[in-house]
C-alpha positions in Angstrom: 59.4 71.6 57.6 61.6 73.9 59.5 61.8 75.7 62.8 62.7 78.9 61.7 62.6 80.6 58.1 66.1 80.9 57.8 66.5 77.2 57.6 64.2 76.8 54.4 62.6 80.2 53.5 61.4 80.6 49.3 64.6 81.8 48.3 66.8 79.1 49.5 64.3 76.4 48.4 64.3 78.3 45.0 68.1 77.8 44.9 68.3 74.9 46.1 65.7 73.0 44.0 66.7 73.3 40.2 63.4 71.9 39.2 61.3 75.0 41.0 61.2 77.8 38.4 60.4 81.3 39.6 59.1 82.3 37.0 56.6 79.6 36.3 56.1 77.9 39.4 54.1 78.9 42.4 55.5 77.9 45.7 53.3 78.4 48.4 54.2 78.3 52.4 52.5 77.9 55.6 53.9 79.9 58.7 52.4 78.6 62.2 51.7 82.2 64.2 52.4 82.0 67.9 49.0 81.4 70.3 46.6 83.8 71.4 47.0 85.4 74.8 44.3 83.3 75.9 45.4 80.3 74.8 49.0 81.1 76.1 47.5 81.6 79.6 45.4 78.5 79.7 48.4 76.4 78.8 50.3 77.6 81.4 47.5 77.4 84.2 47.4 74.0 82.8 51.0 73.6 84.1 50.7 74.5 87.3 50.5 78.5 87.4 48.1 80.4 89.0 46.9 83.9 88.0 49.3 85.4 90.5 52.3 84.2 89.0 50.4 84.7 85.3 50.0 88.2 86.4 53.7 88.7 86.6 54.4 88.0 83.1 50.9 89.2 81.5 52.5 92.0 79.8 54.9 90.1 78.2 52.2 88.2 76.3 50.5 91.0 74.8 49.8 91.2 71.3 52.7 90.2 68.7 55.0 89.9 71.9 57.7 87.5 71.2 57.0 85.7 74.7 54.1 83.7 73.0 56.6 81.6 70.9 56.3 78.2 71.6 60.2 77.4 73.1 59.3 80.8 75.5 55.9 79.4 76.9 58.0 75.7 77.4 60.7 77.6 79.6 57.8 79.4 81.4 56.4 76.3 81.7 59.2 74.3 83.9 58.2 74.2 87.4 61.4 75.6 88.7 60.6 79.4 86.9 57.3 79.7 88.7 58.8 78.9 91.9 61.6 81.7 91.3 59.0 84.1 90.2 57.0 83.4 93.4 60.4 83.7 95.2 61.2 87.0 93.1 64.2 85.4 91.6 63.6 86.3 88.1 62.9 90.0 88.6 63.2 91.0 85.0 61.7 88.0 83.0 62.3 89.9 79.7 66.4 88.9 80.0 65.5 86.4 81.7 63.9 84.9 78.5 66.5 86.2 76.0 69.3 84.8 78.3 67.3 81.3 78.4 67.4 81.6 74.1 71.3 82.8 73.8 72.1 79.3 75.7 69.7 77.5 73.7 71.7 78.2 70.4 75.0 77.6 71.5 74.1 74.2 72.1 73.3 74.1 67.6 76.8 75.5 66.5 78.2 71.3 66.6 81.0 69.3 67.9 84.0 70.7 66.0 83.0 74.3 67.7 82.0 72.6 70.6 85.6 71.5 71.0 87.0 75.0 70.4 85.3 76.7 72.6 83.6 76.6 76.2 79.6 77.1 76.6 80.4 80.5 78.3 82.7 81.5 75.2 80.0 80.2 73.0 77.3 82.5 75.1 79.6 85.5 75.0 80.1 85.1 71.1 76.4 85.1 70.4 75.3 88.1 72.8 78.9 89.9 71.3 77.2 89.6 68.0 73.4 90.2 68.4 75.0 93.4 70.1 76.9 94.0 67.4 74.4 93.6 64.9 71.8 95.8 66.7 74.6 98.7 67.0 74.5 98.3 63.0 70.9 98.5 62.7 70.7 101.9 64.9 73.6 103.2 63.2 72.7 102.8 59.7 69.3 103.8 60.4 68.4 100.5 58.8 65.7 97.8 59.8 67.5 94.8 58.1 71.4 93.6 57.5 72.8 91.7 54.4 73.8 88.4 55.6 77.2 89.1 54.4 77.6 92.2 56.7 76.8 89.8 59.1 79.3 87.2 58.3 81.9 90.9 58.8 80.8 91.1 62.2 81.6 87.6 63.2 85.2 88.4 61.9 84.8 91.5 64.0 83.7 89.5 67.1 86.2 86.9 67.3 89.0 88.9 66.0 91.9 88.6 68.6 90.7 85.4 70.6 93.0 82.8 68.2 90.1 81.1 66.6 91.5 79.1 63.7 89.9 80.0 60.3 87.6 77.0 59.9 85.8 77.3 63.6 85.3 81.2 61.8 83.7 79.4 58.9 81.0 77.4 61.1 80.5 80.3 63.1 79.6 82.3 60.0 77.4 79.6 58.9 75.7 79.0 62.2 75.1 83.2 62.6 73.7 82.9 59.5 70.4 81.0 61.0 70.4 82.4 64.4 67.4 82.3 66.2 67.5 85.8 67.2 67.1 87.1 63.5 64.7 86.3 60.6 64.3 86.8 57.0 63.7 89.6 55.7 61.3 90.7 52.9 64.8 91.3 50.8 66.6 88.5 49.7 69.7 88.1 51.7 68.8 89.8 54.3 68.0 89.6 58.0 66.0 91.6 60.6 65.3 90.7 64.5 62.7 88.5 65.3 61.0 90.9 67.2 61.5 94.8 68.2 61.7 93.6 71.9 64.3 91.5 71.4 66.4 94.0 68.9 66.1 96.6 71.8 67.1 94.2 74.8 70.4 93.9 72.6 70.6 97.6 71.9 70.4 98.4 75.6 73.4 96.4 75.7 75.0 98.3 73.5 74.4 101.3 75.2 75.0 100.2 78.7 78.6 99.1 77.1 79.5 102.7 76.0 78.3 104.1 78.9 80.8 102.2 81.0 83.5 102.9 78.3 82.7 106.6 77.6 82.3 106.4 74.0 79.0 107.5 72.4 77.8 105.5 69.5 76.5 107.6 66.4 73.0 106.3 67.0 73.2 107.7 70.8 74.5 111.2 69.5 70.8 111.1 67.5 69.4 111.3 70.9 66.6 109.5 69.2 65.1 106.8 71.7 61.5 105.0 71.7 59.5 104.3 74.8 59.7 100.6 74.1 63.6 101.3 74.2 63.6 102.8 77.0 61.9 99.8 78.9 63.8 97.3 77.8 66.8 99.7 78.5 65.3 99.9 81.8 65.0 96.1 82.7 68.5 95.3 81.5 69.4 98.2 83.3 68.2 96.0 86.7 68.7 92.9 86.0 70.4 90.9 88.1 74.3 90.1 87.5 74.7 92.2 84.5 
């Protein structure tokens, strides 16, 4: 049993299990999908909200929308957020969300990283990468990365900042089962959880060469989605970025 596909999806268990043959054997696997918007709202009125605060974040539970996942509806749930969402606090609850997530996986990377580096170098390092990895995506045109491609862009991340060479192993190992990404239907490979979540990161991307006038080769495609361009927009606004 495992929180996340990465952790035990078919392939590894294929490898990692010399008995399972995958030629001969079938391996079946049951994935638990995220609630219904209905059930998602009556949870939460459950907890306290009312439909004025459920109102605020309706549109973020609409169908397939990442929001619904279980660790998202627990963060909704703490008393705290609804009185910041009352008080107009959280004005963009997308980043919000995403922000709440980023912190939540540097507390898995383990003591000998947690040693090496603070919780806000440990922050910076996964946003630094999930930006990096989305910059990939839209310039390659691609929908997945190789995991190995992945393990570059970790190099690439903490090149520079005098990170000894095994804190670079775990940090390859832990990026390799990041929440933010999943697996994808080819072995080896990972994609983003969710399009939301690939664009919030993307937006990122393009705020960053904005600021330092340099135009990525996925922004010279002048090529953007309307879902982009919201979650463009609500990074765009949210407060200290």
């Amino acid at each position: 049993l495992a929180g996340r596909e990465t952790f035990v999806g078919q392939d590894r268990l294929i490898k990692s299990i010399k008995g399972v043959n995958a030629n001969e054997d079938e391996l079946l696997t049951i994935t638990l999908q995220a609630p219904s918007f209905s059930k998602a709202h009556g949870w939460l009125l459950e907890r306290g909200w009312g439909e004025e605060q459920f109102f605020l974040i309706s549109d973020l539970l609409e169908e397939n929308s990442y929001a619904r996942r279980p660790f998202f509806l627990s963060v909704f749930a703490k008393p705290e957020i609804v009185d910041n969402l009352d008080r107009k606090t959280i004005s963009t609850p997308l980043s919000f969300l995403i922000d709440q997530m980023t912190v939540r996986e540097t507390e898995k990377f383990g003591d000998a990283v947690d040693q090496d580096l603070s919780k806000s170098e440990k922050v910076e390092f996964v946003n630094h990468l999930m930006r990096e990895v989305a910059r990939t995506l839209a310039d390659n045109q691609a929908e997945s990365i190789d995991v190995r491609e992945i393990g570059w862009l970790v190099e690439f991340v903490v090149d520079e900042k005098n990170i000894g060479d095994e804190i670079v192993r775990l940090l390859k190992n832990r990026s390799d089962v990041i929440a933010f990404l999943t697996n994808d239907e080819r072995p080896n490979h990972r994609v983003f959880i969710h399009s939301q979540i690939q664009n919030h990161f993307l937006s990122e991307v393009v705020i960053e060469s904005v600021i330092n006038s340099e135009i990525s080769k996925f922004m010279r495609r002048n090529i953007f989605s309307s879902d982009f361009l919201n979650a463009f927009i609500e990074r765009l606004i949210a407060p200290n970025k």
